[in-house]
N, C-alpha and C positions, 0 to 999 in steps of 0.2 A: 504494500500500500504506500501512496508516494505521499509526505507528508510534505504541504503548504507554506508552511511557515513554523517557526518557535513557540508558537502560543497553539497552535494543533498538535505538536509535540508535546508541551508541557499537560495539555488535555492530555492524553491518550495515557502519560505517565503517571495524573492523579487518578484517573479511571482505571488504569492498574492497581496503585494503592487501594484504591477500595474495591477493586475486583478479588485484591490479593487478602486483606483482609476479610472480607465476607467467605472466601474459603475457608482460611481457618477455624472459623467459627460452624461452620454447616455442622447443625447435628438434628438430630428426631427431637422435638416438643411435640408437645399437648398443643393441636393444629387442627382445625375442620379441615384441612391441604390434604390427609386422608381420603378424604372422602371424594376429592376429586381424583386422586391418584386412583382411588377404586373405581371408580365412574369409568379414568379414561382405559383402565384393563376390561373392565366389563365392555367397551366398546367395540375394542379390539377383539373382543371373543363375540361381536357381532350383537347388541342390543343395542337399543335407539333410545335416548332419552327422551321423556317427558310421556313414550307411547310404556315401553318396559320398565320405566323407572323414575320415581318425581324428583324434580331437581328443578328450583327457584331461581333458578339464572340464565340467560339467554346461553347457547352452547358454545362459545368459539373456546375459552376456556378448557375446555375439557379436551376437545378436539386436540388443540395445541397440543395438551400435554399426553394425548395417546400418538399422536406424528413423535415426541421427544421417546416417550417411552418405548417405541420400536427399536429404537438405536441404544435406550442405557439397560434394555432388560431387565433383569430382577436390581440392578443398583437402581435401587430408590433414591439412595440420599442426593444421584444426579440429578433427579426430577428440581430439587430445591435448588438450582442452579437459573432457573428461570425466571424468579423475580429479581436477582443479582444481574442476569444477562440483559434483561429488556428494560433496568434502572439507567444500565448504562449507554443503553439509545435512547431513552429520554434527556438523559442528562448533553445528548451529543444533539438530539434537538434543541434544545437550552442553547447549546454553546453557538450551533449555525444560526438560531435567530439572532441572539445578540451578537453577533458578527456583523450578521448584516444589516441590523437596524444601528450599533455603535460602532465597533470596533473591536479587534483580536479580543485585547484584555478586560473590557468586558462582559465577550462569552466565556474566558477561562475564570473570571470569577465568579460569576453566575453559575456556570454548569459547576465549579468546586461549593459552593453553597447550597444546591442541589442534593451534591450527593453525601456529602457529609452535613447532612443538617442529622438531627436528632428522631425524627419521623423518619427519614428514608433508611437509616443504621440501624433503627430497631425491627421496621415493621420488612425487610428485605429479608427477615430468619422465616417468613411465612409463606404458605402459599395461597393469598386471600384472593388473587383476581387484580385489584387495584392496582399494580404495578403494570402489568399487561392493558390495563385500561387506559394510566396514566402514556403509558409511550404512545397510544394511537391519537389521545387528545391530543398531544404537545407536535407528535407529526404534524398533524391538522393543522394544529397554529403556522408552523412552519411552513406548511405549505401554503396555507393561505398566503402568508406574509409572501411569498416566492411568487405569488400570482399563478399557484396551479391549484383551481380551484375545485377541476376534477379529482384530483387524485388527495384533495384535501377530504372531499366528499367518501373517497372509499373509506380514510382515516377515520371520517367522523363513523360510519356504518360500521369497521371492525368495531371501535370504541363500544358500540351500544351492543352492539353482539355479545361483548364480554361481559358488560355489567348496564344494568339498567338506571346509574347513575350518571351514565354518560351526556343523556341528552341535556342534561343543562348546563353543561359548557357548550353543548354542540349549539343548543340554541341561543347561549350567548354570541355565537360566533356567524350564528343566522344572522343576531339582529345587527353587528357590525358590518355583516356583507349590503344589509338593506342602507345602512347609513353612509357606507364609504366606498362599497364595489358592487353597487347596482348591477352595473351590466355582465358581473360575472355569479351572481346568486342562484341563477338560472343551472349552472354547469354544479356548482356545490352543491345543490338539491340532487340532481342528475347524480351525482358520484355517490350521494350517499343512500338513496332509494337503489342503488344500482346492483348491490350485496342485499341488505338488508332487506328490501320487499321478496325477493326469488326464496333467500334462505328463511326465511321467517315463514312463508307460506306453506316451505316443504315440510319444516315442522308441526306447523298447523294443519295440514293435510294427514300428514304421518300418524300424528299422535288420536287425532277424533276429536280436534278442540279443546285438548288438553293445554298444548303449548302456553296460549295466550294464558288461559287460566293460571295454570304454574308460575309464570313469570310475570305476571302482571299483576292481577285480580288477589294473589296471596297475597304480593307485595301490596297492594292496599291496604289489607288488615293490619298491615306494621306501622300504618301511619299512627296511632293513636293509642295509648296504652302500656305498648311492649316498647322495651330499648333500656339500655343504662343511661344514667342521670346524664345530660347534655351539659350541665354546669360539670358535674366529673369530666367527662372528656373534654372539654374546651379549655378546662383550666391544667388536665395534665399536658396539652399541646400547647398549648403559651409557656407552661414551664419548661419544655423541652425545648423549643424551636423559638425563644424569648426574641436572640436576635435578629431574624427576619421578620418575627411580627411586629416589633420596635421600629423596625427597616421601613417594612410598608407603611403604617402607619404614619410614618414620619414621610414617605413618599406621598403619600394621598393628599397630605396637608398644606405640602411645602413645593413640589414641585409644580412647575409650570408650564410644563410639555408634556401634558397626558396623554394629549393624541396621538403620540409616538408611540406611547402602549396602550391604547385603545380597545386593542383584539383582547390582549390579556387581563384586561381591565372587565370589561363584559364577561369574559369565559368565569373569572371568578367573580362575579356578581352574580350569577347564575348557578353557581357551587353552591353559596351560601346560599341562596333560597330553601337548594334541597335541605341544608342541615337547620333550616326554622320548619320546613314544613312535614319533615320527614322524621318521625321519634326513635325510630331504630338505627340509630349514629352510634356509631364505633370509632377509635383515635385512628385507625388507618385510611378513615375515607377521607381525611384532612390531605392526604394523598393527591387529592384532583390539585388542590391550589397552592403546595408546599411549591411545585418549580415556580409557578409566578410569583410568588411570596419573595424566592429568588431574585427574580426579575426583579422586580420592584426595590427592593433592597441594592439591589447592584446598582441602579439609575441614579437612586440618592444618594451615595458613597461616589459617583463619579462624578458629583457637582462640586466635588474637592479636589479636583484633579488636578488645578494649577497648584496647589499647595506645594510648598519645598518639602520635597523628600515623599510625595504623594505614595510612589510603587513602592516605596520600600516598608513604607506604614503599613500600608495596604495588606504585603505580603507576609508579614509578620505577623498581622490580624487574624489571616486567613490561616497562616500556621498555628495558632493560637486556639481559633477555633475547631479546626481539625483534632487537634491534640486532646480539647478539651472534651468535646460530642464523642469522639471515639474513646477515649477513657470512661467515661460516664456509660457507654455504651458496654464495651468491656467491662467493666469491673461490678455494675450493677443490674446490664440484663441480657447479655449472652449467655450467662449460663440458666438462667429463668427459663421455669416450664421443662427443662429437659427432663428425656425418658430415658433414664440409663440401663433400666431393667428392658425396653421392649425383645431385644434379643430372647433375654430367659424367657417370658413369657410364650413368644412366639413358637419357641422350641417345646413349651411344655406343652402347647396345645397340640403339635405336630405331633407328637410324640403320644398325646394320650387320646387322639382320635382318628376315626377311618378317615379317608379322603373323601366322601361323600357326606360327612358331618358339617354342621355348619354353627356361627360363635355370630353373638352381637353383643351391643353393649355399648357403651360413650361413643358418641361422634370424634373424640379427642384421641383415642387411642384403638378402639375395637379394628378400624381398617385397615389401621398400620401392623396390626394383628395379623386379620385375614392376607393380607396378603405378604407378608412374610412367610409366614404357618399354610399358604397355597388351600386356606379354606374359603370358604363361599360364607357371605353373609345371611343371615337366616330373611328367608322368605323376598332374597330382592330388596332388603327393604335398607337402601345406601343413604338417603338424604334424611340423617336421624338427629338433625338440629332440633333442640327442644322447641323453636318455633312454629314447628309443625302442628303439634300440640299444642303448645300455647293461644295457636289462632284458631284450633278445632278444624285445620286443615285434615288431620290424621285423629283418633281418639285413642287412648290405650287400651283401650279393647281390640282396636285392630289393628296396633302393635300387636298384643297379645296375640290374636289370629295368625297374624305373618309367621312370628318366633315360635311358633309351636314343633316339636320336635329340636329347637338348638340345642346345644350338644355343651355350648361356654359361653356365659355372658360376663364379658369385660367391663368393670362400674369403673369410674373415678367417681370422688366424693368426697366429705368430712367424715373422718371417721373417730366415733365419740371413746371413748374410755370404758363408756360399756359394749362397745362391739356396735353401737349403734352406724349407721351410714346416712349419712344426710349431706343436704345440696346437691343432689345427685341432677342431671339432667330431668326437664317436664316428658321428657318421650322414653326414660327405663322405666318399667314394670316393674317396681320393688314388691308388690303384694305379689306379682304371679313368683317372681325369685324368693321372695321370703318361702311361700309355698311349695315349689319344684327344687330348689335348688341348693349346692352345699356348699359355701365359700372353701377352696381349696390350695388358695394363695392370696397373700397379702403384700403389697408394696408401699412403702415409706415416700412421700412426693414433697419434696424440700423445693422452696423457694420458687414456689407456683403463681403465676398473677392474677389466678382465681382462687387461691386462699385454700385450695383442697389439698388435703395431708394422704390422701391414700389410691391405691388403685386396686381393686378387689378379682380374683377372679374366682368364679362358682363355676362349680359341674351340675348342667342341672337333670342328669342323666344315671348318676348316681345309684 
């Protein structure tokens, strides 16, 4: 690859550094990223979502990671290689927008606040979707900004394939087109109906009307009610990510040439809509607007630029902060959530069942289970977020129904001093396993960001 200039060099060097970092850290956590890694082996063995299996998200997602999984076979832990891979083509969008909207040194700082912010170091140990959404958004911006408004349009169409949070940046990016590139709105609609209507229909066709239902109509029930506390999440993402919210903020107020980010001005206006209207908000979805957070920050830092000794401040900052996000990162949540036992466990399963038996239990660890241990989930039944349950999408009776015959149900949970198990996900059967079942292993779960001490496993076959 023939490199441009010093400041594409020095990009490609920091994208190492955090490429290089984010390996050494790859390990198994307590992850719904299971359950997609199940999903896209169940594909591969020929089922279709949303007709053989309900799954709350539009498919590209999964697809993805069954194209990846052909190539890394039973290594799993390569699957987690693909929020770390497609951080760093968003971050390489980051850097060719501000190239070409300022100058080198403002996309190498940009796209370096990017990737070593505090949100993109933690939540890249997952496989939530969001980072695969986040690189099709920030294409889109790019290409918009490049005046290719088709090929912004397939960006925006990947983007909502992946997650259903997509369109309101995409529609921020609508409304910029109607305000500043009229005569090319026409070709962006075109690019992005151009994936998105054909593939959306074949699943709607496929499934018998399922599709839309699953991905849509559940997600309705989530607007009101169900979610973690919105002031928790907002205030542990200001704590983490203080200096670009500081950044923009101080951009919003103070700068005088908005219309030069315009595009990204709207896309995140349109973010935060979803997180006022939307009640099931997670710290990862802050995701869509952490690279313009970027942006924005980097704009205001270079209204200093005549300053004596500007680059060298600058870069001393930026090692500072570097040092600082990845230590904090390091030291208090890379080793968080980890599963050091899933090995033993996997083994005991394999070892004390036939290959036609089948094990469920926690969305956080049961499928990192089965498909270790090369067992099948009981009854099909993969997308076992407790919000299934919670919105009376699913009822535990028919949980129940499904699991009838499993062979090992895998808990996480609290487990009390008198044997008791609680916190357990809304979709485990504790009454039908108090009844069928005989706990036959216990694990210890230190330094969990859900507060649970144990992972249980029952034979309920006994």
């Amino acid at each position: 690859m023939r490199i441009k200039n010093k400041y594409e060099f020095l990009f490609w060097i920091i994208s190492s550094l955090f490429f290089i970092l984010k390996i050494f850290e790859l390990k198994f956590k307590f992850s719904d990223g299971y359950i997609y890694m199940y999903m896209a082996k169940s594909i591969l063995e020929g089922m279709v979502p949303y007709r053989d299996f309900f799954f709350a998200s539009p498919p590209l997602q999964i697809y993805l990671i069954s194209i990846m999984k052909i190539f890394t076979g039973e290594n799993l832990i390569l699957l987690k290689l693909i929020p770390i891979i497609v951080t760093v083509g968003s971050s390489f969008f980051i850097f060719k927008f501000m190239q070409k909207k300022f100058g080198n040194f403002e996309g190498l700082v940009a796209s370096t606040l990017y990737l070593f912010s505090f949100l993109i170091l933690l939540t890249t140990d997952y496989m939530t979707g969001i980072h695969i959404t986040t690189f099709f958004i920030l294409g889109m911006i790019y290409f918009i900004e490049t005046d290719k408004p088709f090929i912004a349009g397939i960006f925006a169409s990947l983007a909502i394939l992946t997650r259903l949070y997509a369109p309101f940046p995409v529609l921020g990016s609508l409304i910029y087109f109607w305000i500043y590139k009229r005569k090319q709105i026409f070709k962006f609609i075109l690019g992005t109906l151009c994936l998105l209507v054909p593939i959306s229909l074949f699943f709607e066709i496929i499934s018998k009307g399922e599709y839309l239902n699953q991905i849509f109509f559940f997600r309705l029930k989530l607007i009101s009610g169900i979610g973690l506390s919105k002031f928790s999440v907002l205030k542990f993402f200001i704590f983490g990510d203080l200096f670009l919210i500081l950044g923009s903020i101080v951009y919003f107020f103070f700068d005088k040439e908005k219309r030069k980010l315009a595009l990204p001005i709207l896309a995140t206006v349109f973010s935060i809509i979803l997180y006022i209207v939307y009640s099931d908000i997670y710290y990862l979805y802050f995701g869509l607007i952490i690279g313009f957070l970027a942006i924005f920050t980097t704009k205001i830092i270079f209204e200093f630029k005549d300053f004596k000794n500007f680059k060298k401040v600058l870069t001393i900052i930026l090692i500072l902060l570097i040092l600082i996000n990845s230590t904090i990162y390091l030291f208090n949540y890379s080793s968080a959530s980890n599963i050091p036992f899933h090995k033993e466990i996997s083994n005991f399963v394999k070892e004390n069942s036939l290959d036609n038996e089948t094990i469920s239990g926690s969305f956080e660890i049961a499928h990192l289970v089965a498909l270790e241990s090369q067992r099948k989930l009981a009854g099909d039944l993969i997308d076992t977020n407790p919000k299934n349950v919670m919105t009376n999408e699913f009822k535990i009776s028919d949980v129940v129904e499904k699991i009838k015959g499993v062979k090992f149900m895998i808990v996480k949970g609290y487990l009390l001093s008198n044997g008791e198990l609680i916190n357990v996900d809304a979709s485990i059967p504790m009454e039908f396993i108090k009844n069928n079942c005989e706990k036959v292993k216990s694990y210890s779960v230190t330094n969990d960001l859900n507060e649970d001490n144990a992972v249980l496993v029952y034979d309920c076959k006994n």
